[in-house]
C-alpha positions in Angstrom: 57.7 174.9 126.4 54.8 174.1 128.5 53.6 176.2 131.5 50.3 176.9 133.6 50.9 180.9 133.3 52.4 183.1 130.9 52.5 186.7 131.5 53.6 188.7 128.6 55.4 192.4 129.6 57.6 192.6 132.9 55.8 195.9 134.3 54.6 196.5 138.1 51.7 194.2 137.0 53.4 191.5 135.5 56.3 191.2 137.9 53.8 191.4 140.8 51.7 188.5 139.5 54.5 186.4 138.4 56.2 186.6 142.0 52.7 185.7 144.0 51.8 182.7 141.0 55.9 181.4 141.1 55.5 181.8 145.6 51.9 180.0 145.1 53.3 177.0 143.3 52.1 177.5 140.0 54.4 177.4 136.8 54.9 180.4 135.6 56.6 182.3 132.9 57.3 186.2 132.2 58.3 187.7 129.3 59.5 190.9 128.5 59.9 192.3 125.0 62.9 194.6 126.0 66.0 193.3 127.2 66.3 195.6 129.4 63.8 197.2 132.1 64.9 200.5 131.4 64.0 200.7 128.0 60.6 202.5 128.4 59.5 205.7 130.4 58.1 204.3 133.9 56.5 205.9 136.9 58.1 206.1 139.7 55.5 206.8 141.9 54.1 204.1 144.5 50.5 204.6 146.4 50.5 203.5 149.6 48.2 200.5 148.8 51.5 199.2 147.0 53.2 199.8 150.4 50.7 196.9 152.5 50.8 194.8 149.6 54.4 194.7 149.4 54.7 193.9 153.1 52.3 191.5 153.0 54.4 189.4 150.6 57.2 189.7 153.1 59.0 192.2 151.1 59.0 195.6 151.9 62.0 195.9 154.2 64.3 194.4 151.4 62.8 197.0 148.9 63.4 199.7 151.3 67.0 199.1 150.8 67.1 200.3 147.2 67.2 204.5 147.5 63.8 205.7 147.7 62.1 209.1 148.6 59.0 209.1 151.2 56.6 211.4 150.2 54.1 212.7 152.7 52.0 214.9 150.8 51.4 216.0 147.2 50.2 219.9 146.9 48.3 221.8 144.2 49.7 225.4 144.0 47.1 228.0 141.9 48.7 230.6 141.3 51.3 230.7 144.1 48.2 229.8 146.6 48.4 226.3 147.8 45.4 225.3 146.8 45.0 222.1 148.4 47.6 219.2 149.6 46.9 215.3 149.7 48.0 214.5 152.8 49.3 210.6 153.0 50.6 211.2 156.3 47.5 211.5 157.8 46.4 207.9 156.9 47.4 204.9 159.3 50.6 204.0 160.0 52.4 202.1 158.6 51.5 202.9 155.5 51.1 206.7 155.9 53.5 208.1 152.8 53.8 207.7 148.8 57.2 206.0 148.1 59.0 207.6 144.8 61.8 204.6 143.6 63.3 203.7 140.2 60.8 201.2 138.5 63.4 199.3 136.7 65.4 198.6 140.2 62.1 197.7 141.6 61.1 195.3 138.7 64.5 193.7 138.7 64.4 192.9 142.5 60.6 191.7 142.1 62.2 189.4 139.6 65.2 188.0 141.3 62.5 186.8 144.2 60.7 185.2 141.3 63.7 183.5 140.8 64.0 182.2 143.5 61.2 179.1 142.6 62.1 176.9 140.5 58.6 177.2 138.8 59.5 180.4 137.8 60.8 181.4 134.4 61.7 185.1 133.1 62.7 185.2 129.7 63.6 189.0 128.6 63.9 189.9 124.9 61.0 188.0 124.2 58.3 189.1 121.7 55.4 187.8 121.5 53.9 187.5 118.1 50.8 185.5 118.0 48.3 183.8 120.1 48.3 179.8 120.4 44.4 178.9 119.1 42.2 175.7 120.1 39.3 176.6 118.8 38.0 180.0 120.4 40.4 178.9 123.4 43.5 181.1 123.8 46.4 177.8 124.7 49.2 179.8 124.9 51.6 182.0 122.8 54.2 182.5 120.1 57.4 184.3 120.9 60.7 185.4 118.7 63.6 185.7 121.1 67.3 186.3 119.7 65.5 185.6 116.3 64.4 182.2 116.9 60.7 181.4 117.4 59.8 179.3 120.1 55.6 178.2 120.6 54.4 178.4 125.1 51.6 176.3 125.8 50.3 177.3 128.4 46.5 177.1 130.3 46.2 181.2 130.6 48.1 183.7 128.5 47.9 187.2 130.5 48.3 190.3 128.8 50.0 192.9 130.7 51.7 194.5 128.2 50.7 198.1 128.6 48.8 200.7 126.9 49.6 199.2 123.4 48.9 195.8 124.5 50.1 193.2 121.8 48.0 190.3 123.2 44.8 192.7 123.6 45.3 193.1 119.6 45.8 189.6 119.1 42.8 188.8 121.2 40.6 191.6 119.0 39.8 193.2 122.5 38.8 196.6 121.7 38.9 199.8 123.7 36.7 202.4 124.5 38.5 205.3 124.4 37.8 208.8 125.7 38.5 212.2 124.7 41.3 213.9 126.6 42.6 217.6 126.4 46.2 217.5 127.5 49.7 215.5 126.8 52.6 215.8 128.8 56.8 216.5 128.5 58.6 215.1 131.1 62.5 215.9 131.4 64.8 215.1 134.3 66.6 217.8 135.9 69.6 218.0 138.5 68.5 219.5 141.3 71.2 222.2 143.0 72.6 222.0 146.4 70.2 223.6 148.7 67.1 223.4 146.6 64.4 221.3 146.9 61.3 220.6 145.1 58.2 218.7 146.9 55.8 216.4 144.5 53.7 218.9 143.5 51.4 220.3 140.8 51.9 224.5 140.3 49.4 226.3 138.1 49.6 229.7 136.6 47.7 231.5 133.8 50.4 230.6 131.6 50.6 227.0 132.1 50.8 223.8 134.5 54.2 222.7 135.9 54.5 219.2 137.3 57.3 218.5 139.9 58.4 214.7 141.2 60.9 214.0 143.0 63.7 211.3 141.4 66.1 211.0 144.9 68.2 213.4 146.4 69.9 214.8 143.0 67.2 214.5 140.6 63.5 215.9 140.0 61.5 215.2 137.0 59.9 217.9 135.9 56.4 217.9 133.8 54.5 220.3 131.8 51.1 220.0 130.4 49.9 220.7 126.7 47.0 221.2 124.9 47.0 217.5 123.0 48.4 217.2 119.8 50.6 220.7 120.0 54.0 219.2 120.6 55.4 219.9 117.2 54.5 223.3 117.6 56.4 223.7 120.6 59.8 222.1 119.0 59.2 224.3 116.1 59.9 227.5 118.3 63.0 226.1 119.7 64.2 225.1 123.4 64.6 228.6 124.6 61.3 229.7 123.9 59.9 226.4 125.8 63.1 227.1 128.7 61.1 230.5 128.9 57.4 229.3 129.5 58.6 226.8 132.1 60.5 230.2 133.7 57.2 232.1 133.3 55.6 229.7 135.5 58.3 229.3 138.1 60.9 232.3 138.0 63.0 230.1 140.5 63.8 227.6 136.9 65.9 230.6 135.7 68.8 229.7 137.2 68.7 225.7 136.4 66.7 225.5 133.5 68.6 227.0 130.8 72.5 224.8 131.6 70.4 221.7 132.1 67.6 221.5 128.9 69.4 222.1 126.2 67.6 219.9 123.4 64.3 218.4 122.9 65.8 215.4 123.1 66.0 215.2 126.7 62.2 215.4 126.6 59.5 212.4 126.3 56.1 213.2 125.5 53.4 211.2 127.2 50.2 210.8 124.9 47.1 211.0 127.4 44.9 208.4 127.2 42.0 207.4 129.3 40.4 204.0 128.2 39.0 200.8 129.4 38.9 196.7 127.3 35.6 196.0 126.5 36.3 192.6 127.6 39.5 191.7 130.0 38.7 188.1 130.5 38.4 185.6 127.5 38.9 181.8 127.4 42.3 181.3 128.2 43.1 185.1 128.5 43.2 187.7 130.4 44.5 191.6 130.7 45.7 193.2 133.3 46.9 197.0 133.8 47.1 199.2 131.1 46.0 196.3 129.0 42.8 196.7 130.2 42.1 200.4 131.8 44.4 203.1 131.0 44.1 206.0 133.9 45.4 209.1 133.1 48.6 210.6 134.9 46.2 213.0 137.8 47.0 211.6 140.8 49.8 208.8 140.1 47.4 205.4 140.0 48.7 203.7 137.0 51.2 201.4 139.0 48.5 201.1 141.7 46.0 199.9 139.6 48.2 197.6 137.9 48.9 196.0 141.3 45.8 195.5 142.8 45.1 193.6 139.3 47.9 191.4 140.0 46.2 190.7 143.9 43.1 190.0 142.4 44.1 188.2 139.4 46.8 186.2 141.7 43.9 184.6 144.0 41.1 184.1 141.1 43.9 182.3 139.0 45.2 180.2 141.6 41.7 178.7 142.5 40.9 178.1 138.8 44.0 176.1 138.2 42.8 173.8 141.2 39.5 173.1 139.6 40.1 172.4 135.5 43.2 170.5 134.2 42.5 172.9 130.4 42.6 176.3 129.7 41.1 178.3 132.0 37.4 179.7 131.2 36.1 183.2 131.0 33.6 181.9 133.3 36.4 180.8 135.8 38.3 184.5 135.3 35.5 186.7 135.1 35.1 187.2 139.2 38.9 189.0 138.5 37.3 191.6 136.1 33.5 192.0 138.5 36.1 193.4 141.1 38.8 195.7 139.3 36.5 197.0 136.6 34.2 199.2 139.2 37.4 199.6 141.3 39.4 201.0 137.7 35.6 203.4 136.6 35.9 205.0 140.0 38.8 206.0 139.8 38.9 207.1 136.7 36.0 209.2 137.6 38.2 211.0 140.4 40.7 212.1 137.6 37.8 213.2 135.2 36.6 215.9 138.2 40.7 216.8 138.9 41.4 217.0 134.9 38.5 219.6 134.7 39.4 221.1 137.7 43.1 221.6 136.8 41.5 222.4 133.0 39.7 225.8 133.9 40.4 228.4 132.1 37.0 230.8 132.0 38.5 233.7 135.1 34.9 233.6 136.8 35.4 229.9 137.4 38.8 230.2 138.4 38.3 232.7 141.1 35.2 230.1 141.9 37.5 227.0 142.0 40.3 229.3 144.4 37.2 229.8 146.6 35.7 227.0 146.7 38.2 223.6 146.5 40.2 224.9 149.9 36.5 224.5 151.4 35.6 221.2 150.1 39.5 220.1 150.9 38.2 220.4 154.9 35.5 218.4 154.2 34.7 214.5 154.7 34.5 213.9 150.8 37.6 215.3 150.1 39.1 212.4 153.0 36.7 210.0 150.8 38.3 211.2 147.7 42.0 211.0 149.1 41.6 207.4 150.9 40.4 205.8 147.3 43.3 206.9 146.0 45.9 205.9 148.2 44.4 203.1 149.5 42.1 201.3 147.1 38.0 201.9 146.4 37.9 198.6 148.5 40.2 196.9 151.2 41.9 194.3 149.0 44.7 191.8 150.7 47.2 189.3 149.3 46.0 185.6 149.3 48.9 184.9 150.9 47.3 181.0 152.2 48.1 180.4 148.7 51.9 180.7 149.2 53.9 177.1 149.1 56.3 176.8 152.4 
């Protein structure tokens, strides 16, 4: 198989960049390791940057169709004192609210559009095993599907395979990783008629509670650890961890205990914040959590994914136009001169909300309960806020490059 494009793993990154490349013109192939989108633990939660980008590509009334929450505001709660909320309706309408929707329907529906162009090809079940070499030149890649190996040539292989990126290791890309604190359980819970729970993070002396809402029926709940104590926490049992969660927030004690029965229902999220030390080579890139991995504060893993694909959707598209081989680092490298300043400042915010969230010293958390509510009312925390939901920079959709 010959292409111009091969994008290895069918996340928000990948299925964004294979729908502008396929609606540009260019040949394109996606393939996804899984054969099914489900397979993995996704985010579900959408910035409102995703929200402009999505209706600049024409497709945000469509995607509004599949069940979705709007969600106005996210709220820190310190001790039963909110301690500030990040207020999305306040920005500019339209895109004044976080959406929360099922990432597998939305990656589905992204790839259906795809589609759509008969340049387009998604092939799912599709593991990709080794890198196609011409010289130092990255020409394409090797792939098992339904145990058969087939060889892509292709003129840029793009690696947006997530966290534990099989083309970033294939490449010899290293990361530089940092040290975190914290891991996460996430479980799903049924939510009663008459209760509700708002996205929210709720902070007590005896630990951090995350709520997100999943729908109407559904809230995923999230709870912080020290890193690396997990098997501790199984070894106690379930009803020990039912009661710190109930410690927390006494209103669990009803739902908890009929609803989280086994570790089993639970998924443990290893934090990791850490950036490529290269995200361009010749013939490659990475994208997303290839390249930067943000940690959970603040929901900008999808984000940041997506504005890769924007980025990475126009600087591809005017390379192909100028060489007939492999693309160059030196024709890619304008991608990574954008998103990697865009990706450290962000990462930045979540280093100052992991130590705020992180106190634990009572003379600094009677400081921070003085003190953030104040800097919440001022201009840096707006600052702060609009990076997040909106970008470190306006970015926009090439769109002139879409084919009639």
């Amino acid at each position: 198989m010959k292409t111009d494009v091969v994008i290895v793993g069918a996340g928000p990154g990948g299925c964004v960049l294979g729908y502008l490349l396929a609606r540009s013109g260019v040949n394109t192939v996606l393939l996804e390791r899984h054969n099914r989108l489900d397979k993995e633990f996704r985010g579900y939660f959408f910035q409102p940057l995703v929200l402009k980008f999505l209706d600049q590509m024409g497709l945000l009334n469509d995607i509004l169709q599949i069940e979705h929450e709007k969600i106005e505001a996210f709220h820190f709660v310190d001790h039963g004192k909110n301690l500030f909320s990040v207020r999305f309706d306040d920005l500019s309408h339209p895109y004044n609210y976080g959406l929360i929707m099922s990432q597998p329907l939305l990656l589905q529906f992204l790839i259906e559009q795809a589609l759509e162009y008969d340049n387009f090809t998604y092939l799912s079940g599709a593991k990709a095993t080794e890198l196609v070499q011409e010289g130092s030149t990255t020409a394409g890649v090797k792939v098992i599907q339904k145990k058969e190996e087939e060889t892509i040539q292709s003129r840029l292989v793009v690696g947006a395979d997530g966290r534990y990126s099989t083309i970033r290791k294939l490449s010899g890309i290293q990361l530089e990783k940092e040290q975190h604190k914290f891991d996460f359980i996430w479980f799903d819970m049924p939510v009663l008629k008459g209760k509700k729970y708002p996205l929210q993070i709720q902070i007590e002396d005896e630990g951090m509670l995350i709520y997100i809402p999943k729908g109407p029926d559904v809230v995923q709940v999230g709870w912080v650890i020290k890193k690396g104590t997990y098997s501790e926490i199984k070894n106690k049992g379930i009803e020990d961890f039912q009661k710190q969660l109930i410690t927390v927030d006494p209103e669990l004690e009803e739902d908890l205990p009929q609803h989280l029965l086994d570790f089993k229902q639970c998924a443990v999220l290893d934090i990791q914040v850490a950036t490529a030390n290269q995200w361009v080579q010749d013939g490659l890139m990475l994208i997303g959590d290839a390249a930067h991995i943000a940690s959970p504060f603040s929901g900008q893993g999808n984000s940041l994914a997506i504005q890769d694909a924007v980025v990475a959707h126009d600087v591809i598209t005017k390379a192909l136009t100028q060489v007939q081989s492999p693309l160059s680092m030196n024709l890619l490298k304008q991608y990574e001169e954008i998103m990697r300043p865009a990706v450290s400042q962000i990462q930045q915010i979540q280093r100052i909300q992991a130590e705020l969230i992180g106190i634990k010293n009572p003379l600094l958390l009677h400081l921070r309960r003085a003190m953030v509510p104040l800097l919440f009312r001022t201009p840096l925390f707006n600052k702060m806020r609009n990076k997040l939901a909106l970008g470190t920079k306006p970015l926009d959709i090439a769109t002139f490059h879409f084919k009639n």
